[in-house]
PLY file of the C-alpha trace (Angstrom):
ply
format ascii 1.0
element vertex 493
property float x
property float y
property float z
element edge 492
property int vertex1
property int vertex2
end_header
89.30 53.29 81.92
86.65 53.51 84.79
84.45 56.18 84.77
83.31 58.41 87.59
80.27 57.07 89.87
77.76 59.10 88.66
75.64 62.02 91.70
72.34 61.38 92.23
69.98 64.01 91.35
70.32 65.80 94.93
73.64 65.04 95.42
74.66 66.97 92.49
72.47 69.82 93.12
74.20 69.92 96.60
77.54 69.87 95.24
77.06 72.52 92.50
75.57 75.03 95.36
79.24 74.26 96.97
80.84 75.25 94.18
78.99 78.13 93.62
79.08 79.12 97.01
82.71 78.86 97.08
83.70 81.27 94.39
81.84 83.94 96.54
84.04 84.23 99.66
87.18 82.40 100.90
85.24 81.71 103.75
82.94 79.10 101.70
86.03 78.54 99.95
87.38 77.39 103.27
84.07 75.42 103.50
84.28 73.61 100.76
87.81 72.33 100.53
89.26 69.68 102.55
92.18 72.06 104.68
95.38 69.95 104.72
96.78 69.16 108.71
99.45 67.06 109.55
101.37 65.11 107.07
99.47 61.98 106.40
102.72 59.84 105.96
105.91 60.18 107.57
107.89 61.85 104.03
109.36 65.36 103.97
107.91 66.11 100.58
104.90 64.38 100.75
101.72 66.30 99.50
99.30 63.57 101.61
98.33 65.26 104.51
95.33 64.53 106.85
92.41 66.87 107.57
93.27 70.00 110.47
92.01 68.06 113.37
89.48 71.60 114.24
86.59 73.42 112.48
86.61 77.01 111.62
86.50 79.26 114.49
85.77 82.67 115.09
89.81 84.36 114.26
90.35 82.01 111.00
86.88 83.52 109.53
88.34 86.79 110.30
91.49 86.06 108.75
90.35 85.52 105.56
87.39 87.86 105.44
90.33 90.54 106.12
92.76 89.07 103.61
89.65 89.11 100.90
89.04 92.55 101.75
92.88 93.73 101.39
93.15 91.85 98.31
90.52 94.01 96.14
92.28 97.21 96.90
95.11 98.86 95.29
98.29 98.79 97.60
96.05 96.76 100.25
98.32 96.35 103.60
97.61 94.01 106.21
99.37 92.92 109.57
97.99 89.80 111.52
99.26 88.87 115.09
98.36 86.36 116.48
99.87 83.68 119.69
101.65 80.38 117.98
99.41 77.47 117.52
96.36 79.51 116.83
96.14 78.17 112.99
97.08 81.31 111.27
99.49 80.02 108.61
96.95 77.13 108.31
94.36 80.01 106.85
96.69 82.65 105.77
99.64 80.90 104.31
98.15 77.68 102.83
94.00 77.95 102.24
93.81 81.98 101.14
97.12 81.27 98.56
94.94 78.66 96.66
91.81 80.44 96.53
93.03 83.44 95.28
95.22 81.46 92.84
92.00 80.68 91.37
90.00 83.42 92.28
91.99 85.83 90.41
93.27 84.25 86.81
97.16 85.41 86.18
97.23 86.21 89.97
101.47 86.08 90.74
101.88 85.82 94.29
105.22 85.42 96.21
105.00 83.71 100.20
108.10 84.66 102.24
108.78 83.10 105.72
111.93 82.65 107.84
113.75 80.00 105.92
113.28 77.64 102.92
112.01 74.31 104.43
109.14 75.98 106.02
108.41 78.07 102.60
108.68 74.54 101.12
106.50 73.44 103.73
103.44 75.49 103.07
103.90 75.53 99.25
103.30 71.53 99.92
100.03 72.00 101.63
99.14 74.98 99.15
99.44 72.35 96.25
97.76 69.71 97.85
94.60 72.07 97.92
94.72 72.54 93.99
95.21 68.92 93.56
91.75 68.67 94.86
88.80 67.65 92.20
86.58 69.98 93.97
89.27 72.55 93.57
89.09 72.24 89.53
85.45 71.80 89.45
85.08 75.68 91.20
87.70 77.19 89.93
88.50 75.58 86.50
92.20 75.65 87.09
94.92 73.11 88.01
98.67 72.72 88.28
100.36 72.60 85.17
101.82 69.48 83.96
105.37 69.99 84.74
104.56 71.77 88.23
106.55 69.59 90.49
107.97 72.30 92.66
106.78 73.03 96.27
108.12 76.15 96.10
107.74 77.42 92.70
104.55 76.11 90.27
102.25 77.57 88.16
98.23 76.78 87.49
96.06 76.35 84.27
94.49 79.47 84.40
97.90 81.68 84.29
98.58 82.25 88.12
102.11 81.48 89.49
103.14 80.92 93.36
106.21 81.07 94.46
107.56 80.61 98.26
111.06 81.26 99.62
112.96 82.41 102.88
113.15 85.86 103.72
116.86 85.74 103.00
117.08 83.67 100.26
116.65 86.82 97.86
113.79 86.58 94.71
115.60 88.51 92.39
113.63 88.04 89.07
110.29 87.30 90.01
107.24 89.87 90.02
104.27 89.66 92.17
100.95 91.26 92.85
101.04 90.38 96.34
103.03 89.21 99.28
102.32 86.97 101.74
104.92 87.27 104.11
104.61 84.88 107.28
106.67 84.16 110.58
109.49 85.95 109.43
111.44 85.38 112.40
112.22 82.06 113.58
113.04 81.86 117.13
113.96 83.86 120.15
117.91 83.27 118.99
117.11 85.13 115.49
114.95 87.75 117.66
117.57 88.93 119.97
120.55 89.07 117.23
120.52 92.89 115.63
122.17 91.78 112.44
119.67 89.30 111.76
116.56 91.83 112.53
118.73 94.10 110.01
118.87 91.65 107.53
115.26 90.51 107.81
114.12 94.53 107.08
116.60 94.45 104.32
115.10 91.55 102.48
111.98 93.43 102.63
112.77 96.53 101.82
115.00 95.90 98.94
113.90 91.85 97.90
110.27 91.51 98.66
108.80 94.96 98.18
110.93 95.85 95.27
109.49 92.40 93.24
105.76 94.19 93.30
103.56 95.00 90.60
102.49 98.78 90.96
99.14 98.82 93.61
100.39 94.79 94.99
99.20 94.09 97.90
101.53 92.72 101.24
100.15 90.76 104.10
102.15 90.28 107.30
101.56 87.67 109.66
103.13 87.32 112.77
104.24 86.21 116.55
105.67 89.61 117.76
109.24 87.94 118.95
110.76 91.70 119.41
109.79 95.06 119.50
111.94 95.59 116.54
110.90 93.59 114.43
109.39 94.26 110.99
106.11 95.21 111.98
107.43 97.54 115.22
109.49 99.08 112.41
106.56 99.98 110.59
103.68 100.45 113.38
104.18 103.95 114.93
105.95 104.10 118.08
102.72 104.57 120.21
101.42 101.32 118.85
100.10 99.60 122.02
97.74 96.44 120.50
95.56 98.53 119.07
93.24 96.62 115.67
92.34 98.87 112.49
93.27 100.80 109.99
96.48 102.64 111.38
99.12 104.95 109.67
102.35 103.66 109.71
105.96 104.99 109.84
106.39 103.87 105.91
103.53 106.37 105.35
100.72 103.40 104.57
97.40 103.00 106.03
97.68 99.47 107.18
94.66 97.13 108.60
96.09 95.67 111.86
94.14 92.57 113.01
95.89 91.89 116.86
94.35 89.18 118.97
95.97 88.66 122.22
95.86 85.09 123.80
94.32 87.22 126.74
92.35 90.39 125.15
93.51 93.45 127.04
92.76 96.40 124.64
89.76 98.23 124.00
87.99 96.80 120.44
89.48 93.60 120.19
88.58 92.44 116.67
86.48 89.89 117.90
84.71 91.47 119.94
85.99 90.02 123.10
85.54 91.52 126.88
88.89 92.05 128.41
89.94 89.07 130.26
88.49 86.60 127.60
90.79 84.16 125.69
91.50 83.51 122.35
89.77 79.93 121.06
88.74 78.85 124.18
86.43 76.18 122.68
90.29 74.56 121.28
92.59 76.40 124.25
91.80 75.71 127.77
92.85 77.96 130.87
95.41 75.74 131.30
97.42 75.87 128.43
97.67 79.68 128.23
98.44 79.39 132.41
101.84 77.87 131.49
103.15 80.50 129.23
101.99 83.57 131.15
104.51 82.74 134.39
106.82 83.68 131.28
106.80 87.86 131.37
108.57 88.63 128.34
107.41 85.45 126.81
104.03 86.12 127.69
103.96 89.90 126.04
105.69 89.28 123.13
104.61 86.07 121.55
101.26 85.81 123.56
100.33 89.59 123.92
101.57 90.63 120.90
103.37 93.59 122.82
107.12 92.48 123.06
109.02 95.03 125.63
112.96 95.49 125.71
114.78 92.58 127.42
114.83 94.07 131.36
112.24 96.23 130.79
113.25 100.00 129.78
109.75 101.16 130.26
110.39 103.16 133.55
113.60 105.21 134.05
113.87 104.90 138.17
116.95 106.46 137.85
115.12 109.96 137.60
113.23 109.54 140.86
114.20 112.15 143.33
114.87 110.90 147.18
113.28 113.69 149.82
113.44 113.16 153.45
110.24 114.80 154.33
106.85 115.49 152.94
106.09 118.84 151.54
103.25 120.74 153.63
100.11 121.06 151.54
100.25 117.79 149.57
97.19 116.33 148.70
97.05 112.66 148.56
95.30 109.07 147.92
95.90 105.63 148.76
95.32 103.00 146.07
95.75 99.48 146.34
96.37 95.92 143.94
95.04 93.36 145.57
96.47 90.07 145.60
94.80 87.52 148.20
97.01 84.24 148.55
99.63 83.87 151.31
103.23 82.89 150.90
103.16 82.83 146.87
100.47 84.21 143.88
100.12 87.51 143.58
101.47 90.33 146.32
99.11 93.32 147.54
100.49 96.23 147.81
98.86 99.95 148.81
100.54 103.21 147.51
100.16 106.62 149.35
100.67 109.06 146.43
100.21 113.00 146.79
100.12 115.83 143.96
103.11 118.41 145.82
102.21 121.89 146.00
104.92 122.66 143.09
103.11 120.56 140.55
105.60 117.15 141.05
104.48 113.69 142.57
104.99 112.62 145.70
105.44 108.29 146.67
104.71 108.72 150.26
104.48 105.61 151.19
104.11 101.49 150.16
102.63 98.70 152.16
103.68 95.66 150.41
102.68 92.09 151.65
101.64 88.34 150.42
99.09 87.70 152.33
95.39 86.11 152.50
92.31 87.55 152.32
91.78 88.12 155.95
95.29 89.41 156.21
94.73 91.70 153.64
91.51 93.24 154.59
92.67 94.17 158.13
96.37 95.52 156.79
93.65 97.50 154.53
91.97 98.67 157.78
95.32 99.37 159.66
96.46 101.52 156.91
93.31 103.78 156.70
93.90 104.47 160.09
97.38 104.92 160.04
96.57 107.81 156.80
93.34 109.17 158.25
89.87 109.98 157.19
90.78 112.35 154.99
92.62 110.39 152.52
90.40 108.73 149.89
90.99 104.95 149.02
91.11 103.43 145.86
90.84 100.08 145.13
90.40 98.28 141.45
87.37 97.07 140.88
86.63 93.60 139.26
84.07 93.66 136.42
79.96 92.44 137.14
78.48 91.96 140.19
80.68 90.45 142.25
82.81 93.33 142.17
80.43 95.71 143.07
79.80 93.17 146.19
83.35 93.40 146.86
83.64 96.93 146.98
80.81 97.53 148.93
81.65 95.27 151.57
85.05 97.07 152.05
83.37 100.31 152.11
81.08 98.67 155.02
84.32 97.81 156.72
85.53 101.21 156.17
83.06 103.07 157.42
83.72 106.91 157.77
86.12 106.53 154.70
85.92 107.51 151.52
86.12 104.18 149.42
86.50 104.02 145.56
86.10 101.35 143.18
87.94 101.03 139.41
86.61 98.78 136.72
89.94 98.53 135.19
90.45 98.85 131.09
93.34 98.53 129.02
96.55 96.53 129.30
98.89 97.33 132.44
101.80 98.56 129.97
98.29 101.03 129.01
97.50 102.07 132.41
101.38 102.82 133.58
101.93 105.03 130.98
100.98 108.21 132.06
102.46 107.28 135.61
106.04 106.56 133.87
105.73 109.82 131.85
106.07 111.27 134.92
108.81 109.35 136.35
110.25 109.15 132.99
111.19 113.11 133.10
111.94 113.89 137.10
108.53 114.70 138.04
108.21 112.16 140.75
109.60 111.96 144.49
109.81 109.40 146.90
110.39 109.24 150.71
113.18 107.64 151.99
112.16 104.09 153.05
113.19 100.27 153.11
111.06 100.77 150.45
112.92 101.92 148.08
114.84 99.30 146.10
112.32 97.04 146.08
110.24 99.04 144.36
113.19 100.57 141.75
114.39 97.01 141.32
110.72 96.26 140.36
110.29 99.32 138.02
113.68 98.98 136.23
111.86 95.17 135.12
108.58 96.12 133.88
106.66 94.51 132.63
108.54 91.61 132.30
109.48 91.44 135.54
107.90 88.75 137.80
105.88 91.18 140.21
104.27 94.79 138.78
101.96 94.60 142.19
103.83 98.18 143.10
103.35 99.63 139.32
99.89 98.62 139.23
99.17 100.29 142.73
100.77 103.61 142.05
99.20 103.55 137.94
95.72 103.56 139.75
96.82 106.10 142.33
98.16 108.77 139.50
94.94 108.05 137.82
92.96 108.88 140.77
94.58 111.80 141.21
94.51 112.92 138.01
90.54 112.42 138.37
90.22 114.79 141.57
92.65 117.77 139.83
90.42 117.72 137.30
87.18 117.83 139.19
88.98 120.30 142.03
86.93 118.14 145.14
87.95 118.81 148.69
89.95 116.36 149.60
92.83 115.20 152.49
96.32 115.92 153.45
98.07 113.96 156.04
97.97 114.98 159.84
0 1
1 2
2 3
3 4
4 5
5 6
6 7
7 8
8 9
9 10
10 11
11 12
12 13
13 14
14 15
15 16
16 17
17 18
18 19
19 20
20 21
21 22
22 23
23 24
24 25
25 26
26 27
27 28
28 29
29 30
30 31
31 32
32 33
33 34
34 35
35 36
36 37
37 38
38 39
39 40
40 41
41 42
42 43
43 44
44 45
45 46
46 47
47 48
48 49
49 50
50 51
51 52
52 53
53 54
54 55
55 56
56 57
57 58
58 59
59 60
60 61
61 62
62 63
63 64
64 65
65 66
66 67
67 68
68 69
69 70
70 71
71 72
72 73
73 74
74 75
75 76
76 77
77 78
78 79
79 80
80 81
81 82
82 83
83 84
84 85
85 86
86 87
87 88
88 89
89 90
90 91
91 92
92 93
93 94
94 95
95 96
96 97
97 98
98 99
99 100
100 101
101 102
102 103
103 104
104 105
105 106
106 107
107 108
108 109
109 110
110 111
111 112
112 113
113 114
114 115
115 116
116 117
117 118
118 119
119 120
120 121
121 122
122 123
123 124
124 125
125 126
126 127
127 128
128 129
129 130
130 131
131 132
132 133
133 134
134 135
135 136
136 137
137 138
138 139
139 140
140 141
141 142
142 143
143 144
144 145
145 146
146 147
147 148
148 149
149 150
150 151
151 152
152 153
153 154
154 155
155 156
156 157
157 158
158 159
159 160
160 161
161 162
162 163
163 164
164 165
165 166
166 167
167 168
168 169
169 170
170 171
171 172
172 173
173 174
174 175
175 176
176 177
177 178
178 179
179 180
180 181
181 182
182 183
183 184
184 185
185 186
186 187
187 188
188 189
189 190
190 191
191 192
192 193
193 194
194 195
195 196
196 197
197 198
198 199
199 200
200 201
201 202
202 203
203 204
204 205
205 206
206 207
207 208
208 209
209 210
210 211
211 212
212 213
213 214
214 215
215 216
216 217
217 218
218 219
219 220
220 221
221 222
222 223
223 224
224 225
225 226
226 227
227 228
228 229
229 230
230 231
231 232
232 233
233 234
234 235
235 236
236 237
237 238
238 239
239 240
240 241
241 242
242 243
243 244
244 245
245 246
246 247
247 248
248 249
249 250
250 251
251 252
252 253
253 254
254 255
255 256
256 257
257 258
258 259
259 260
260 261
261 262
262 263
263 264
264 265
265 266
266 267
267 268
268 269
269 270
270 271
271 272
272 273
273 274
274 275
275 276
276 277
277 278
278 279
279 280
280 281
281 282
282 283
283 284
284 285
285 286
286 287
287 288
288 289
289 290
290 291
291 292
292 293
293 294
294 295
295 296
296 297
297 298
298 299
299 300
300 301
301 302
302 303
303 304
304 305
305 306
306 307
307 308
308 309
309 310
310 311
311 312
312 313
313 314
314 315
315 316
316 317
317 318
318 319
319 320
320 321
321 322
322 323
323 324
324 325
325 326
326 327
327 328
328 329
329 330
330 331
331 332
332 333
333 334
334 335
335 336
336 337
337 338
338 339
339 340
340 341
341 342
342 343
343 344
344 345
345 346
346 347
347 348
348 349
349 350
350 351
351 352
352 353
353 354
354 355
355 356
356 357
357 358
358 359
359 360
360 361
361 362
362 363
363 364
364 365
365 366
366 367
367 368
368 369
369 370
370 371
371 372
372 373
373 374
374 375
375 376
376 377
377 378
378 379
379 380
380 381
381 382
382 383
383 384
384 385
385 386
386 387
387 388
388 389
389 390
390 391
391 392
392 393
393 394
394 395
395 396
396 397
397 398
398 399
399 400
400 401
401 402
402 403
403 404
404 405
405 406
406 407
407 408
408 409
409 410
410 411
411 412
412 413
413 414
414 415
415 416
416 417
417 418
418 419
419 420
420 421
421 422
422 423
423 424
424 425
425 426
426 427
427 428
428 429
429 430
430 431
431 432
432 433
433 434
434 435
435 436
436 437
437 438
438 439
439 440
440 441
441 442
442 443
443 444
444 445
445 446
446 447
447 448
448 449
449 450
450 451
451 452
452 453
453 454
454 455
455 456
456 457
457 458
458 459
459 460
460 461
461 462
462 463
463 464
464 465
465 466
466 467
467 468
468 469
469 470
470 471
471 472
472 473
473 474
474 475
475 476
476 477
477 478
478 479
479 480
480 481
481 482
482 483
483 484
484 485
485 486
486 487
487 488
488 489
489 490
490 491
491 492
């Protein structure tokens, strides 16, 4: 029998520190562990697999500092969202099941996904991490002789995993936690009501049922559909927000959503809005192809899947006028777009606050046109409203936004010229706009108009264009903004 080489002095003061380190977080558990990639041979059930070809970033560290935290307490809940390909499972599913296997002696823990192979499929990689010397030396645990399963083995020191699909039903078994991950499989399975029934079934009566009083459920997610598990749980005014948030099933539940592009206020990583997730692994590129996708783009991306055709604005309820009521006070706001014959459209929305309380759409100038084309359509309109209408125009973050602005104003001399730093998502900043439409409280004018803009409302926001939404979201903001600070300001001549 051959022996062990045996450390040098320093080497096995270094490799005790690891050890000891790694029993304090699952973080330096993380660190200390080789995490198990692609399969290292080309066998279905083969528990060789090569190293994850990146290091830790930013969102994995958060992932398991949050599942370490949700662990300790009594009836922890936790949702994670996050775009495909960002590693999740790799930390979630595969690394935090083994160290708290043999963090926590006598730990039963049950990981549910869509089907079997890919439960199989994890509770591969999860073994291959106990099989690790390192893995017995901090721990003091292994897999019990006899152990063979992928989806069902228990460990030295009393803990038991167990992984099946969703549907597949775990009658028998007990668990102080659940891992439940990617419980949808595809758009196909998305879209089909009886399967979204089933899936909340399995949970509700299967999963949930098999815990130990004060267990603990993780769920960790693409969000293919807005009713899904989670959007059965979240509360209905749910919009991407991260943190502790009460639920619909009465539970306090720590939300962790990271958008491939952030758009919410307190992302969890602290991200500006506009920043990308992992951009040191994800170039602009590779998010660029998925966001030409709308409903792709705000479900699996965004994390803020809409109904299929939109449903967000009810255009129906718009009221057609033929003429302008006298005494309506108005503004023109604009969403810029600056490339000619394909990109983004501009378009500039005269919107007035009627004497009788309703909203008035006076007016859209819609075009695809460059920046030269733009600017003087800008300065055409202005003249066509008047001096007394005030102009708003969104604003882009830092200084070259404040340039921008200011060289319109200087072009618009004798006009009153806003700028918007624009915050939140667009579905955030329609919202109080399509309240409005959404119970016959706004009018148009009669125009060619028209259907363009209903066609492009009855879509969002996974139509192709929301140019018009975004145009009139910043108008009923601004005047929202002026009724409240009761200025002097213009109606048309």
């Amino acid at each position: 029998m051959t022996s062990s080489p045996r450390l040098l002095p320093q080497d096995a003061a270094r490799e005790l520190l690891i050890r000891r380190r790694a029993r304090t977080s699952a973080i330096e558990f993380a660190r200390a562990i080789d995490i198990p990639g692609k399969p290292a041979v080309d066998d279905p059930d083969t528990e060789a697999f090569a190293p994850v070809e990146t290091v830790m970033a930013a969102h994995h560290r958060l992932i398991l500092d949050k599942l370490d935290e949700i662990t300790r307490k009594r009836h922890g809940r936790l949702m994670i969202f996050m775009p495909p390909g960002s590693a999740k499972s790799t930390y979630a599913s595969v690394v935090f099941p083994a160290y708290i296997l043999g963090r926590n002696a006598g730990t039963r823990l049950i990981m549910a996904s869509y089907g079997d192979d890919l439960a199989r499929k994890m509770g591969r990689r999860v073994r291959s991490i106990i099989k690790q010397a390192r893995y017995r030396h901090i721990w003091g645990a292994s897999l019990l002789d006899g152990s063979t399963a992928a989806q069902d083995f228990a460990l030295s020191n009393g803990s038991e995993y167990m992984a099946c699909g969703i549907l597949s039903g775990v009658t028998g078994n007990r668990a102080h936690g659940l891992i439940i991950d990617d419980p949808i499989k595809g758009r196909e399975q998305a879209d089909s009501a009886t399967v979204r029934a089933k899936t909340l079934d399995a949970y509700e009566d299967d999963l949930k049922t098999r815990l130990i009083p004060g267990g603990w459920i993780v769920l960790i997610q693409t969000r293919w559909h807005e009713d899904d598990i989670a959007g059965r749980i979240l509360p209905d005014t749910w919009k991407g927000e991260s943190g502790p948030i009460l639920c619909k099933d009465g539970n306090v539940w720590d939300v962790v959503c990271l958008q491939a592009r952030c758009e919410v206020a307190g992302d969890p990583l602290g991200r500006q809005q506009g920043d990308y997730l992992w951009p040191e692994w994800f170039d602009r590129k590779h998010w660029a192809q998925f966001e030409n996708n709308p409903r792709t783009w705000a479900a699996l991306y965004q994390q803020i899947p809409v109904p299929t055709g939109g449903g967000f604005f009810k255009p129906a309820f718009i009221i057609t006028a033929d003429a302008i009521p006298a005494g309506t006070r108005f503004v023109r706001a604009w969403d810029l777009g600056a490339t000619e014959g394909g990109g983004d459209p501009t378009c500039g929305a005269l919107l007035g606050h009627m004497p009788d309380g309703r909203y008035l759409i006076a007016d859209l100038v819609h075009m695809q046109k460059g920046p030269h084309e733009v600017e003087a359509a800008i300065r055409a309109t202005a003249s066509r409203d008047g001096y007394g209408i005030p102009i708003h125009i969104p604003q882009d973050p830092g200084q070259a936004g404040k340039a921008q602005i200011a060289y319109l104003a200087l072009q618009l001399a004798g006009y009153s010229v806003h700028g918007h730093i624009m915050s939140g998502s667009k579905i955030t900043r329609a919202e109080p706009f399509a309240a409005q439409v959404n119970v016959g409280n706004v009018v148009m004018v009669r125009a060619g108009w028209n259907q363009p803009l209903v066609q492009e409302l009855e879509t969002f926001p996974v139509g192709r264009h929301d140019d018009r939404v975004d145009a009139l979201s910043l108008g009923f903001a601004a005047l929202i903004d002026r009724q409240s600070r009761a200025p002097s300001w213009g109606t048309l001549d």
